[in-house]
Legacy VTK file of the C-alpha trace (Angstrom):
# vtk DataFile Version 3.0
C-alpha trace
ASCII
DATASET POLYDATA
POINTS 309 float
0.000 0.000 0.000
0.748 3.846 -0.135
1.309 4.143 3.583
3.839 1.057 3.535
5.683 2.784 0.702
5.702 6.121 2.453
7.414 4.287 5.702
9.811 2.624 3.072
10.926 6.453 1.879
10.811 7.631 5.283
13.688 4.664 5.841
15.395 5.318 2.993
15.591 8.524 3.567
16.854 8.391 7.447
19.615 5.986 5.594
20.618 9.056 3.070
20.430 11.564 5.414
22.096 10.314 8.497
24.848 12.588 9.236
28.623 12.073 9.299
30.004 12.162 13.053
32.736 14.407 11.421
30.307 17.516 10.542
29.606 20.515 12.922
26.523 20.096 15.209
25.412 23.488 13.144
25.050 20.980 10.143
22.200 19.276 12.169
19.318 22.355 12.236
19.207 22.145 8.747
19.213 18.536 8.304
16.142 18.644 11.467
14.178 20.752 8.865
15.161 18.758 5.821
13.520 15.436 7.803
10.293 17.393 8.514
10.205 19.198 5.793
10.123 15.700 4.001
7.491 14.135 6.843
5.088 16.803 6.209
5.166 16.030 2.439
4.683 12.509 2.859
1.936 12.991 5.325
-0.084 15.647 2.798
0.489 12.919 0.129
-1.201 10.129 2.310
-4.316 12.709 3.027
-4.683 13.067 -0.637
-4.415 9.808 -1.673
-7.039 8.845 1.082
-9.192 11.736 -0.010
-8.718 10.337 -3.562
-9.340 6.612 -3.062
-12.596 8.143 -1.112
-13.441 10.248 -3.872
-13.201 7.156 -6.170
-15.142 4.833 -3.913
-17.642 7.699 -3.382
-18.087 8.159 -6.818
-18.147 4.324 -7.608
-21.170 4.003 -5.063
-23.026 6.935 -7.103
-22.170 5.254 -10.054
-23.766 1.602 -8.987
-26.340 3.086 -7.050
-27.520 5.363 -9.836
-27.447 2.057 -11.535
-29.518 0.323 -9.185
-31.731 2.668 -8.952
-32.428 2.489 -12.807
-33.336 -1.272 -12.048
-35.022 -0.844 -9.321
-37.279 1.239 -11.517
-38.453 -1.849 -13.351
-38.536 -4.109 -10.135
-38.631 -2.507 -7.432
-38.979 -5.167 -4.981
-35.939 -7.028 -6.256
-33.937 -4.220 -6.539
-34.380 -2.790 -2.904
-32.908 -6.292 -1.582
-30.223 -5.897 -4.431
-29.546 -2.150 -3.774
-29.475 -2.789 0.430
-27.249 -5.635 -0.081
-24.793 -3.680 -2.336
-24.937 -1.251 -0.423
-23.685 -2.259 2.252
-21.425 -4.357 0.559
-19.598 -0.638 -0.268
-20.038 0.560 2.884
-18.288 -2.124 4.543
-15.432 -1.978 1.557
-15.357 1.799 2.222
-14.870 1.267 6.083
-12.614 -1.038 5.929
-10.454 0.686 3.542
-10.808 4.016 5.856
-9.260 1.278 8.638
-6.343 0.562 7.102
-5.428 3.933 5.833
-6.107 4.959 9.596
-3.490 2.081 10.505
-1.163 3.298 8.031
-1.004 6.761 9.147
-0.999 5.916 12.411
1.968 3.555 11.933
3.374 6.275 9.744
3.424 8.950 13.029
5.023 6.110 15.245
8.088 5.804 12.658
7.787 9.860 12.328
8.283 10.195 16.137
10.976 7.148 16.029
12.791 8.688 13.553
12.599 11.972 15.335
13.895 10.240 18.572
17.063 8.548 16.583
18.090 12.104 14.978
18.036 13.691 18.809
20.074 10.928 19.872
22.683 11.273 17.030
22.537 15.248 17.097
23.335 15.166 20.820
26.441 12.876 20.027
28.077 14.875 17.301
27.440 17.786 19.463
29.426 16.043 22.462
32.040 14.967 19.756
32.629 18.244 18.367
33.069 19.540 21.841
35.433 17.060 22.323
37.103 17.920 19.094
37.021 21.356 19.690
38.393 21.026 23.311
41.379 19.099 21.985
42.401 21.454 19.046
42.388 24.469 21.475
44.437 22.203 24.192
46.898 21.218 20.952
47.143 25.128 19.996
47.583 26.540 23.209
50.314 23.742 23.970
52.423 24.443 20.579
52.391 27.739 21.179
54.010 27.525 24.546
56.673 25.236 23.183
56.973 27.841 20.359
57.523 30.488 22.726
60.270 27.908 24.120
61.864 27.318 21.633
62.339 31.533 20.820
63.141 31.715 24.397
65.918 29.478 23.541
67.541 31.194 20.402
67.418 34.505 22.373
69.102 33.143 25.110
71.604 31.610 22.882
71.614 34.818 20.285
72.827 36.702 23.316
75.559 34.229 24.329
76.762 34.349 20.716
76.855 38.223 21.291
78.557 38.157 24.471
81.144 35.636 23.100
81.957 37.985 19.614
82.239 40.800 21.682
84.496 39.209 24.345
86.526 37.557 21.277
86.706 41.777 19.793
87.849 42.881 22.755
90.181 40.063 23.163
91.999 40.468 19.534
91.914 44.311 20.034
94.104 43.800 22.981
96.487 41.311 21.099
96.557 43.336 17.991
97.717 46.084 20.570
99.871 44.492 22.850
101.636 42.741 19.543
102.255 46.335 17.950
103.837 47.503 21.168
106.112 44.182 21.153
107.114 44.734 17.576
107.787 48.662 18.225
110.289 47.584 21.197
111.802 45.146 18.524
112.802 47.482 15.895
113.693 50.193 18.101
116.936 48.038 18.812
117.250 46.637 15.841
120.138 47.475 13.128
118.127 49.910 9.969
118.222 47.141 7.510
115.936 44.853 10.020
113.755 47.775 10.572
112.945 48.119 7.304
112.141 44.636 7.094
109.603 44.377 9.888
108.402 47.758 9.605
105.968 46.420 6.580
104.584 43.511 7.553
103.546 45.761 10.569
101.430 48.235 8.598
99.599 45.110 6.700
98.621 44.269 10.432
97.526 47.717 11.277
95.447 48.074 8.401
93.722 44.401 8.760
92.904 44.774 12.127
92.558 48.367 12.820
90.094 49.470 15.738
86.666 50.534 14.216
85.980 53.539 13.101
84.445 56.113 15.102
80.552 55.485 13.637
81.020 52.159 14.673
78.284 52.885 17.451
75.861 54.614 14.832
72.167 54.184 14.966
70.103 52.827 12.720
66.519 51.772 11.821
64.052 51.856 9.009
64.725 50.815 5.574
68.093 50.274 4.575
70.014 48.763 1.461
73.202 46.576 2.744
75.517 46.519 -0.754
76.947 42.441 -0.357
80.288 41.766 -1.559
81.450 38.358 -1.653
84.820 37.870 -3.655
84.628 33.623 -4.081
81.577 31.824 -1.760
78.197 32.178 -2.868
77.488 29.728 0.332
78.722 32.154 2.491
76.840 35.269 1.263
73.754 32.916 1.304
75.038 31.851 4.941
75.582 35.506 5.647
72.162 36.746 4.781
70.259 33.983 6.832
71.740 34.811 9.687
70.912 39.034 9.516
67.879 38.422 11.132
69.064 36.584 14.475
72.395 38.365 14.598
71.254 41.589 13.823
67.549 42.167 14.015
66.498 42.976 10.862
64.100 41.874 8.686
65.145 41.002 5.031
62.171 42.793 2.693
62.900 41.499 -0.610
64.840 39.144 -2.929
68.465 40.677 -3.221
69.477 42.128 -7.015
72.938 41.072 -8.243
74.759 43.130 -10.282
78.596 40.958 -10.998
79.591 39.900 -7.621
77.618 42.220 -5.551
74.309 42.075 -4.218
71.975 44.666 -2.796
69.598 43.510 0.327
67.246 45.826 1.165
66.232 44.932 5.202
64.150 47.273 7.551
64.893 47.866 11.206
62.099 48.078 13.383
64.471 49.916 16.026
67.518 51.822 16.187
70.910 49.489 16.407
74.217 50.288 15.744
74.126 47.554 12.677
77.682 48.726 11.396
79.492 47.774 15.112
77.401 44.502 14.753
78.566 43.443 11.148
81.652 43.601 12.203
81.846 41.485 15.251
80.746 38.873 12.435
83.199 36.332 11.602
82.200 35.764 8.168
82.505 39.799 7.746
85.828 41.418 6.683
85.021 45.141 6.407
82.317 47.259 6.791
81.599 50.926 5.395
79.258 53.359 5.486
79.097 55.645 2.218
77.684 58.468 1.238
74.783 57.316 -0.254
73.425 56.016 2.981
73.716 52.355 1.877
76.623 49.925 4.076
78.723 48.014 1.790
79.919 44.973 3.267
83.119 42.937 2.004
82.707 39.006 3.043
85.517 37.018 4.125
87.175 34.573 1.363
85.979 30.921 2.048
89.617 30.008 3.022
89.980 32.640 5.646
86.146 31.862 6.924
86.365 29.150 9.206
82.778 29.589 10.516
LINES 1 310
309 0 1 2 3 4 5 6 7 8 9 10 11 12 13 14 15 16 17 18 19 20 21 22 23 24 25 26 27 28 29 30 31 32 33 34 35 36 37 38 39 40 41 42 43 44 45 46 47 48 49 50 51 52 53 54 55 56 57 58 59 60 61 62 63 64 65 66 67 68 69 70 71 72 73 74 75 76 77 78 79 80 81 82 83 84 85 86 87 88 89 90 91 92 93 94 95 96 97 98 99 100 101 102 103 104 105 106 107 108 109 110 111 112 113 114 115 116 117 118 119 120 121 122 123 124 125 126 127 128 129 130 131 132 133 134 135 136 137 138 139 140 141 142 143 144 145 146 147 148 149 150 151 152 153 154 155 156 157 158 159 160 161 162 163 164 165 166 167 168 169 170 171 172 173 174 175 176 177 178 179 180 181 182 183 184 185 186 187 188 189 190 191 192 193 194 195 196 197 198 199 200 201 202 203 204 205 206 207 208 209 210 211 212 213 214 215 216 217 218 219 220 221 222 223 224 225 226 227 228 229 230 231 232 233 234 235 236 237 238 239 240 241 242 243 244 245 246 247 248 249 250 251 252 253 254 255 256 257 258 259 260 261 262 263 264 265 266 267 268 269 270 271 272 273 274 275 276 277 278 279 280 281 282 283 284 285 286 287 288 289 290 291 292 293 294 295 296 297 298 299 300 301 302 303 304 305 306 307 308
């Protein structure tokens, strides 16, 4: 029947529809209204196929009983027992009938309110899940970050040390370059002219290789800046040289660099002043640093067999 094939849909359907345990418990207002949206349907079709299987039976009866009726016309006596008998024949057909669709809609409402009950039930859980889920995404954010924040902890700690240890290692050569001058000085002051001239160069090439900075050595600066790279042999250490601006130096590195033979200009922007010329050169891979007039710092790398990193 009709009413059996409407609870079939309404099973097939609950199979289509039931929803993932994956989705968000948001997903589940508009799959509520979807399932009674579709119950209501069914339910208007079962009224109008009951009104329309009444209509028919209805009309049926009019028709035989219009016919009897003609009959009856002709013999009347037989054809009041045949038109009470038929009759009630239809009546009983028609009752009976109005049973069973009552039956079937009545079953229909039981699986309606079954259904109903099953789609609470799994609502409820995916709610609980995504709770759940939710719960353990913040609790897996919230713990990276800390270990994030760790971790930076970490490289600051350990981007001071290096600090501390370049500027103890300055301070430390500055005092042997001196100390070493003064020896050599006391050397050729008693020594016969042709030695003097002899040591007296390879002196100068010491001076001038490990001279004390220069007095803007403790200049500030922040903003944007181009840094002019020169790098006479090692392409692995300018590319060395440039990752590690950021750490050493605080800067950040705001585009590609542009080559131009062996040079390369890196533009970089300082979010706060720093004296970046007095911290190039407490880099080891760094052999001089100048300021020119353009505004720009050219840096000269170290060769890679004087760099030993």
């Amino acid at each position: 029947m009709d009413a059996e094939a409407g609870t079939e849909n309404m099973e097939q359907s609950s199979e289509m529809y039931t929803p993932h345990p994956e989705k968000k418990p948001e997903a589940f207002d508009d799959y509520r209204r979807l399932v009674m949206d579709t119950v209501d349907k069914m339910i208007e079709q079962a009224k109008k196929q009951a009104e329309k299987e009444a209509a028919q039976i209805i009309g049926e009866a009019n028709r035989r009983a219009k016919q009897i009726a003609e009959r009856a016309a002709a013999n009347a006596e037989k054809a009041q027992y045949a038109i009470l008998t038929e009759s009630r024949a239809i009546a009983k057909e028609t009752t009976t009938n109005i049973e069973q669709l009552t039956d079937a809609l009545v079953t229909m409402q039981e699986d309606i309110d079954d259904l109903v009950g099953v789609l609470g039930k799994q609502a409820h859980a995916l709610s609980e899940t995504a709770n759940k889920l939710e719960t353990a995404m913040s609790d897996t954010i919230e713990k990276t970050h800390r270990e994030i924040d760790a971790r930076l902890q970490v490289i600051r700690e350990l981007n001071q040390r290096f600090k501390r240890v370049v500027e103890g290692t300055h301070r430390d050569g500055e005092k042997e370059v001196e100390h070493t001058g003064k020896d050599r000085d006391k050397e050729l002051a008693f020594a016969p002219s042709g030695r003097r001239e002899q040591k007296g160069q390879p002196a100068v090439l010491a001076t001038q290789d490990t001279g004390s900075p220069p007095s803007d050595g403790d200049k500030q600066f922040s903003g944007n800046l181009e840094l002019v790279i020169l790098s006479p042999n090692s392409p692995e250490l300018r590319k060395k040289f440039l990752t590690s601006l950021p750490a050493t130096a605080g800067v950040d590195l705001q585009s590609p660099p542009e080559s131009v033979g062996k040079k390369r200009t890196q533009t970089v922007y300082l979010p706060k002043p720093v004296p970046l010329v007095k911290i190039l050169r407490q880099m080891t891979m760094v052999a001089s640093v100048v300021e020119n007039s353009a505004g720009t710092i050219e840096i000269v790398l170290e060769t890679g067999d004087q760099w030993r990193g």
